[in-house]
Structure formats: structure tokens, C-alpha cells
C-alpha positions in Angstrom: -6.2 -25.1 -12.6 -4.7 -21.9 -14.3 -4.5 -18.5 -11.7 -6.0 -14.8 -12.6 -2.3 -13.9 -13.9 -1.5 -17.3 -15.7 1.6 -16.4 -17.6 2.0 -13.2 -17.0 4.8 -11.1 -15.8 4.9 -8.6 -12.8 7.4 -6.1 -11.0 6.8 -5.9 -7.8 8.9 -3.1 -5.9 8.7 -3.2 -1.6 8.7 -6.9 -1.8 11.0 -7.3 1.1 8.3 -7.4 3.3 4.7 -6.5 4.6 2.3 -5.8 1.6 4.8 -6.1 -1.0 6.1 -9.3 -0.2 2.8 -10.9 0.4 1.7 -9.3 -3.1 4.6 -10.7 -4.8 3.5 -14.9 -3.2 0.5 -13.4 -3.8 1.0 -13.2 -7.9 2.9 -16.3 -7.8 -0.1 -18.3 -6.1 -1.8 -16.8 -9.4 0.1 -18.1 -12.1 2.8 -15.3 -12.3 6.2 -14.8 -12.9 7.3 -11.9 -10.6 10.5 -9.7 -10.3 10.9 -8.4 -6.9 12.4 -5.5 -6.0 14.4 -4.2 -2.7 16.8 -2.2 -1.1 17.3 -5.1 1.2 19.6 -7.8 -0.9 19.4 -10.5 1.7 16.1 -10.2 2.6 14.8 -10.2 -1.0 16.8 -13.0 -2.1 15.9 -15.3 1.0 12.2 -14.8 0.0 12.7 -15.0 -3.8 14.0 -18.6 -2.8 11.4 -19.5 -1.1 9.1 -18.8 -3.8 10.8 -20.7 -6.2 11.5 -20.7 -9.8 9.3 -18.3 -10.8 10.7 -15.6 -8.8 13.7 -13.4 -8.9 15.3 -11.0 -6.7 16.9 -7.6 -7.6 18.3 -4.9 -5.8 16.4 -1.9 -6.4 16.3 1.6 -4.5 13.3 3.1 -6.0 14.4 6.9 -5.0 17.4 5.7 -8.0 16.3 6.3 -11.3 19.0 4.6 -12.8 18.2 1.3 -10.5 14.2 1.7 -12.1 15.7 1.8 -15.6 17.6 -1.6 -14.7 15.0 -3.7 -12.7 12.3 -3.0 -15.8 14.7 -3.4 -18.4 16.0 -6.1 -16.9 12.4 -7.7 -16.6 12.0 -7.2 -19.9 15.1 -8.6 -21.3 14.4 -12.0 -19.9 11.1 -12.3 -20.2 10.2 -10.4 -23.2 7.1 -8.7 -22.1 6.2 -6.6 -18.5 2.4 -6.8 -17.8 1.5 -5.7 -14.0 3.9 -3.3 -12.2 3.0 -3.0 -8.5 4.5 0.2 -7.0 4.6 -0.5 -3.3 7.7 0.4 -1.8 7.1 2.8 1.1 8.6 4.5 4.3 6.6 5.1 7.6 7.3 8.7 6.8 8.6 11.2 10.2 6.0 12.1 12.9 6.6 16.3 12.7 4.3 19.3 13.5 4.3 21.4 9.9 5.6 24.3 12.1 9.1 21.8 12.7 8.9 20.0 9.4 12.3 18.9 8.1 12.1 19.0 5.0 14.7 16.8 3.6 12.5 14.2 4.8 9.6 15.9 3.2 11.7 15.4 -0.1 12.7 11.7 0.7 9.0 10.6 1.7 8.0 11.9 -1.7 11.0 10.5 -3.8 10.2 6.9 -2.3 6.3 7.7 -2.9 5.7 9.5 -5.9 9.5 9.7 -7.6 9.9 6.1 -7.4 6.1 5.5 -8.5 7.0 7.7 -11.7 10.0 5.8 -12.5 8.4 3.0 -12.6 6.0 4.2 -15.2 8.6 6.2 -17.0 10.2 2.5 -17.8 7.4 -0.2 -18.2 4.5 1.5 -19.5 6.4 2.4 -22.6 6.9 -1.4 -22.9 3.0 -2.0 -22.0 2.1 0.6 -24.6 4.2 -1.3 -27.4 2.3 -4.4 -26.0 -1.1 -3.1 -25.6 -1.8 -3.9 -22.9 -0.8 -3.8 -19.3 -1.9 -2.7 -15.4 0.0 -0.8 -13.1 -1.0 -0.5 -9.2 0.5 1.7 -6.7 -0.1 1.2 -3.0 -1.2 4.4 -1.5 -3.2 4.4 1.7 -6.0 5.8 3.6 -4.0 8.6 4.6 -4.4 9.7 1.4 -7.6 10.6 2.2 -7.8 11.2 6.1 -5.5 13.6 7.6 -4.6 12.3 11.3 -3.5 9.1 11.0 -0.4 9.1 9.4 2.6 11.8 9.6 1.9 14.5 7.4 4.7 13.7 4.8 3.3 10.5 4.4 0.4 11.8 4.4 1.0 14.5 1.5 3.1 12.0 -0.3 0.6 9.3 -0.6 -2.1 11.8 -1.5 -0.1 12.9 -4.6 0.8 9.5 -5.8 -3.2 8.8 -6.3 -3.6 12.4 -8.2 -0.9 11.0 -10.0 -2.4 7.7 -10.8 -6.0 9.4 -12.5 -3.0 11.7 -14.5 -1.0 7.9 -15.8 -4.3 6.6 -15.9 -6.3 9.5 -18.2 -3.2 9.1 -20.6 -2.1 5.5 -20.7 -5.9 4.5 -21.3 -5.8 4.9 -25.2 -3.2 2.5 -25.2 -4.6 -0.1 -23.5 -2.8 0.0 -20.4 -4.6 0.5 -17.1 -3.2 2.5 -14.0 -5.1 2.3 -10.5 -4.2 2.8 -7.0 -4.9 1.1 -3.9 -5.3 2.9 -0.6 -4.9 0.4 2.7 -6.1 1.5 6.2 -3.9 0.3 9.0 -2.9 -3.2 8.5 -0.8 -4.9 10.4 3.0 -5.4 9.0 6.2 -4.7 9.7 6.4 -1.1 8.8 4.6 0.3 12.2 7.3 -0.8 14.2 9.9 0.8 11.3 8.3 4.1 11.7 9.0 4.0 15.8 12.8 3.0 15.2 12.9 -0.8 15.7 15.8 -2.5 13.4 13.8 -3.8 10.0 14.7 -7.2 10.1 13.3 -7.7 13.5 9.9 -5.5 12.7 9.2 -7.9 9.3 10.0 -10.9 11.7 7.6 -10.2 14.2 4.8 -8.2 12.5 2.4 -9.5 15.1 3.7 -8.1 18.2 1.3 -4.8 17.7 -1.8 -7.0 17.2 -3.5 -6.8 20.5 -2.8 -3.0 20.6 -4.2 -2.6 16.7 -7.4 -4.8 18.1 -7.9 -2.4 20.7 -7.3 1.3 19.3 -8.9 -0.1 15.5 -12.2 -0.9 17.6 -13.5 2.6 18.1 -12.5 3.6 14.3 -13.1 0.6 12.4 -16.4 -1.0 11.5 -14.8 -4.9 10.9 -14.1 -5.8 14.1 -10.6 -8.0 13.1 -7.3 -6.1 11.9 -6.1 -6.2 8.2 -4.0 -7.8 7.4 -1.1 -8.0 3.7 -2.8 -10.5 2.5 -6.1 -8.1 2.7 -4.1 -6.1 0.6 -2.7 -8.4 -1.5 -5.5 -9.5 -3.3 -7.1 -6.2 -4.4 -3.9 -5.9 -6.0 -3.8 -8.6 -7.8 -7.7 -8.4 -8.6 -6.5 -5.1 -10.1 -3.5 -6.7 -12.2 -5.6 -9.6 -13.5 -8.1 -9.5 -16.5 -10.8 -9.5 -14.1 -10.7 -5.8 -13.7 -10.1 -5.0 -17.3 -12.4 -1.9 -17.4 -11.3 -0.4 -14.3 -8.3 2.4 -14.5 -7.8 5.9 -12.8 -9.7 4.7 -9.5 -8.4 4.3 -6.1 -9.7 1.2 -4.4 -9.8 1.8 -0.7 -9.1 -1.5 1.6 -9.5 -0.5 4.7 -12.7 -2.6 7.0 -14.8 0.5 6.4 -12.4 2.7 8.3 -12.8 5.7 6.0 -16.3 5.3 5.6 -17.2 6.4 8.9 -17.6 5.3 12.9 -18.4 2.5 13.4 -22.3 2.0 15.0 -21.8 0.4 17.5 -19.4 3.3 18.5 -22.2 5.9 17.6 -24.6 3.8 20.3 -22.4 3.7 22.2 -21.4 7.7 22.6 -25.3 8.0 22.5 -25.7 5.8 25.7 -23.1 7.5 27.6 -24.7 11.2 26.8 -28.0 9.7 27.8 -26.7 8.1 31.4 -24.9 11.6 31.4 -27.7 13.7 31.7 -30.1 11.3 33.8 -27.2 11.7 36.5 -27.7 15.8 36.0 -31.4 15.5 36.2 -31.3 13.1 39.5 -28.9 15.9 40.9 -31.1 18.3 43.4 -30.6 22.0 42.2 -29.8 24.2 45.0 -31.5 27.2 45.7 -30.2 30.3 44.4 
């Protein structure tokens, strides 16, 4: 039975691990052929293998225009057509107060974000133009939205790469090629433990080890009781990319167990419960005579 994305072809950059990766197996599972794209040679090419045939590793540093050109020309050249391209290479960004911000890494969270993002367009939407037709997607997040949960360069970063998708999107339209943006909430991956220093190859080997602790915080914040998860991710992507979505562009599709829409209820009862017993202890309290 033919997938969503039977014969297409996708780029997906990030693929060495977490949402990326899963994105990229994801496509595959769909019917794709998918280029995937990495800093990470040996990590991109063990995975590429185990995908199989109809996916190809190549060394990409999206903060490298020049690399961009190559991986979509590339893509092109061997396949003859580029129809999704999945932005969703990323950084944990740098924990900082905006009164200590360094701002070389201000600069670097936004060339990986939004630089790399553009690049990306700048290469295969000329291509999807000629074609007409074509979706791009690029992985933003919650923090996007919500300040407070991510450091602010991330934070700032991710927030222009959506403003950024509505501009692609308001353009590229005529043309036939859609541009949308999807904006996780914390799911569990590799890149957590990236963000707090541990060696990458370990973190993407192990992207478990923070589930009881994302179970516990996520309970008082997230509606869904369970953590997301890639794969969570994964298929609003490729929803997105597929024909199935072929009059949505210029929107940013939040995946995130209700995170962003508000506390939970049960959390709401909860406070409510605790103000309650709070003032029946005051009122069994005798007041003392003044």
C-alpha cells in the first residue's frame, strides 16, 4: 500500500538524531526518498544504512552556506526534483541572563535557527518553484511562543524563524509551494542532555534517561499526562509535507500535549483545594485578643 509521500523526495537537515532523525524514518515509512543532513558524518551515515536504499547521508553544517548550496543541489542532481525540505537542525541554545548575554552565541543560535532555515529556502524553493509545487517545514518550538522555558537565544531564535516562515510562506504561495512551521513543546530526545554538556553521542543513545524527571516536572504544565516524544513530532511533519495538507501554508502547528494552551485542570483544582484547606486552617485558628 503506497505512503502519504509515495515517490517523493525530501531534505531533511538535523537528522542525526532526536526529531530529525525520527522525521527522516519517519518519510521513509511513507514512501520517501530522503537526503539527510548532519554535521555528524558517522552518526548520519550509520543511520542512513539502516534505513536502507532509499536514504543517503551528507555532511551538512547548516550555519555553511556553501554546504546548503551542495546538499540541495546535490539532491537535485540525482534525483531530478526536491519536494519537502524539513529544516530541523537545532542547538539547545546557552542558559544566560540578558544582562550577561554573550552574544556570539546569540549570533550562532540564530545562524543554526534562522541562517540555516534561509539557506535552505534560498536553494530548494527555486527548484520547487520551477516544479510547482513543493512544502517546506521548519521545526521551531513552543518557545517560540512562551518565554521561560527555553534560554532566551533559543528562545528569540526560534521566534524569528516562524515570523520567517508566514514571510517564505506569503511569497512562495503563488507558486505553488507551501512553507509552514512546527513548534514542539518539550519532548523527550537527546538534545536536553546536549544543552547541559553531556558528549552527543551518548545523549542521542540514551534519550530516555530524563523520562521519569520530564513525567514529573511536565505534570503540573502539561494537560496529556505522558511525555512527547520524536515520533509526536514526526508525523505533524510529514502530515505537513504530504498532499494531505495541501491548503495549509504560513501556519505554525504547535505539538506540544496542550502545554501552551494553558494549566492543566486538574492543576487548577488542585491550587483551588489547597487555598480552600488554607483558609479553613486560618478560620479554625482562635484570634487573640487585641
Amino acid at each position: 500500500m503506497p505512503g502519504v509521500l509515495n515517490g517523493k523526495v525530501a531534505v531533511v537537515t538535523g537528522a542525526t538524531s532526536g526529531i530529525g532523525a525520527t522525521t527522516a524514518e519517519h518519510m521513509i515509512d511513507e514512501g520517501a526518498s530522503v537526503v539527510l543532513a548532519g554535521r555528524r558524518r558517522h552518526r548520519g551515515e550509520e543511520i542512513a544504512t539502516r534505513l536502507g536504499p532509499a536514504a543517503e547521508f551528507v555532511a551538512t553544517d547548516v550555519t555553511s552556506e556553501h554546504d546548503m548550496r551542495a546538499l540541495i543541489t546535490r539532491t537535485a542532481e540525482r534525483f531530478g526534483r526536491v519536494d519537502c525540505l524539513v529544516n530541523s537542525a537545532g542547538d539547545g541554545g546557552t542558559p544566560a541572563s540578558v544582562l550577561s548575554m554573550d552574544l556570539q552565541r546569540l549570533r550562532y543560535a540564530f545562524d543554526v535557527h534562522v541562517l540555516g532555515a534561509c539557506a535552505g529556502v534560498k536553494y530548494a524553493a527555486p527548484i520547487m518553484v520551477e516544479q510547482g509545487s513543493g512544502s517546506i517545514v521548519n521545526v521551531s518550538s513552543v518557545s517560540a511562543r512562551l518565554a521561560g522555558w527555553s534560554s532566551t537565544d533559543y528562545s528569540a531564535a526560534k521566534a524569528a524563524l516562524v515570523h520567517y516562515t508566514r514571510c517564505a510562506a506569503a511569497e512562495l504561495g503563488a507558486h505553488g509551494v507551501r512553507v509552514n512551521s512546527v513548534s514542539p513543546g518539550p519532548v523527550l530526545s537527546g538534545i536536553q542532555a546536549k544543552t547541559a554538556g553531556v558528549d552527543p553521542d551518548r545523549a542521542d543513545d540514551d534519550p530516555d534517561a530524563l523520562g521519569a524527571l520530564f513525567a514529573e516536572r511536565l505534570s503540573t504544565w502539561q494537560p496529556f499526562h505522558r511525555v512527547g516524544v520524536p515520533r509526536d513530532v514526526a508525523s505533524a511533519i510529514v502530515w505537513l509535507a504530504s498532499d494531505a495538507s495541501g491548503f495549509v501554508t504560513g501556519h505554525d502547528l504547535v505539538v506540544d500535549g496542550g502545554l501552551s494552551s494553558g494549566r492543566p485542570a486538574r492543576q487548577a483544582a488542585a491550587d483551588r483545594a489547597a487555598i480552600a484547606d488554607h483558609l479553613a486552617s486560618l478560620a479554625a485558628v482562635p484570634r487573640s485578643d487585641t
